[in-house]
C-alpha positions in Angstrom: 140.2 108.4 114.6 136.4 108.1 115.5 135.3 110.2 118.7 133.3 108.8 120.8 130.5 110.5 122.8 129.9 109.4 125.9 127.3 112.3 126.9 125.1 110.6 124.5 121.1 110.1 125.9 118.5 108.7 124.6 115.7 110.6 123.8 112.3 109.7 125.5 110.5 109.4 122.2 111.5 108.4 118.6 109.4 110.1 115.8 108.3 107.7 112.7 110.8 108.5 110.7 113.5 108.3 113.0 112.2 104.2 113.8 112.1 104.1 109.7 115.6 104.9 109.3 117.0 102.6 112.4 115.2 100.1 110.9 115.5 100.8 107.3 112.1 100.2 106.4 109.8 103.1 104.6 107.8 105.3 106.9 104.6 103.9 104.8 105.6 100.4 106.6 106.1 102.3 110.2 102.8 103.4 109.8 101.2 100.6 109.3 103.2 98.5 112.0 101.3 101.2 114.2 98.2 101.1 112.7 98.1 97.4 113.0 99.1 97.7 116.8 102.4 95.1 116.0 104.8 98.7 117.3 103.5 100.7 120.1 102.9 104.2 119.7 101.3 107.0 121.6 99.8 109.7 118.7 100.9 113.4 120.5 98.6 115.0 117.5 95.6 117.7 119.2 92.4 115.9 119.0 90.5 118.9 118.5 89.5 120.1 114.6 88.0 118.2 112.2 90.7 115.8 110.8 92.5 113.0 112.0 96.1 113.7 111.9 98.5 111.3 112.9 101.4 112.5 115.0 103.1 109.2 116.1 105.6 108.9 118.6 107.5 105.9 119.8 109.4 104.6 123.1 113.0 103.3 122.5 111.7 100.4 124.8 108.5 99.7 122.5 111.0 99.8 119.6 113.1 97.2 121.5 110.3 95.1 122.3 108.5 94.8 118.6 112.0 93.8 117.2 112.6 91.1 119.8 109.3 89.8 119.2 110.5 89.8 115.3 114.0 87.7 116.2 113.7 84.9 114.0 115.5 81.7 116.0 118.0 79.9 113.2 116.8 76.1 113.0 118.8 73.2 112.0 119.0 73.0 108.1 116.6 70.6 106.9 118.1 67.4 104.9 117.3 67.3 101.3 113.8 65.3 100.5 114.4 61.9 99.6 111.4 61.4 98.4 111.4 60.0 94.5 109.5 61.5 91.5 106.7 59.3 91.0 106.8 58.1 87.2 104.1 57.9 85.1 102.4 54.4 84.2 103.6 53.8 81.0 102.3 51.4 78.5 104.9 49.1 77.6 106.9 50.0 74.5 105.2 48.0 71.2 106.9 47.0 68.3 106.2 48.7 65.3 103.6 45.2 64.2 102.1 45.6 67.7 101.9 49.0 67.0 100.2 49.0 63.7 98.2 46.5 64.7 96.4 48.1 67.3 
């Protein structure tokens, strides 16, 4: 039998990897979903030294948002195309004298 727990919280943040894994992505694409500002993230990395390390973190709510902005709304099927091949003009088929003829 499965337990629930219902003292479960949610944490305030989600690191990159954590979002990765909930949405079974790589944490290459993560990080570029932030870099290209499509997820929302707030970088908790010290700006002081000399290189830029990337420290991401990431709201459950942010989360929430991108992937309802991703929803993808089911359309009515299209019907097949009824449009016909065009065919080619053909020249008329010649008898073999027509043919040798020509």
């Amino acid at each position: 039998m499965i337990e629930i727990n219902h003292n479960h919280t949610v944490p305030a943040f989600l690191s990159p990897k954590a979002v990765a894994r909930e949405l079974g992505v790589s944490l290459t694409a993560v990080y570029a979903l932030i870099q290209s500002g499509d997820l929302r993230a707030v970088n908790v990395a010290p700006t002081s030294g000399q290189g830029k390390k990337r420290s991401y973190r990431i709201r459950p709510a942010w989360l929430d948002e991108f992937v309802s902005k991703r929803i993808i709304q089911r359309t009515r099927p299209q019907p097949p195309s009824r449009m016909r091949r065009r065919r080619r003009n053909r020249p008329p088929e010649l008898s073999v004298e027509e043919y040798l003829r020509r």
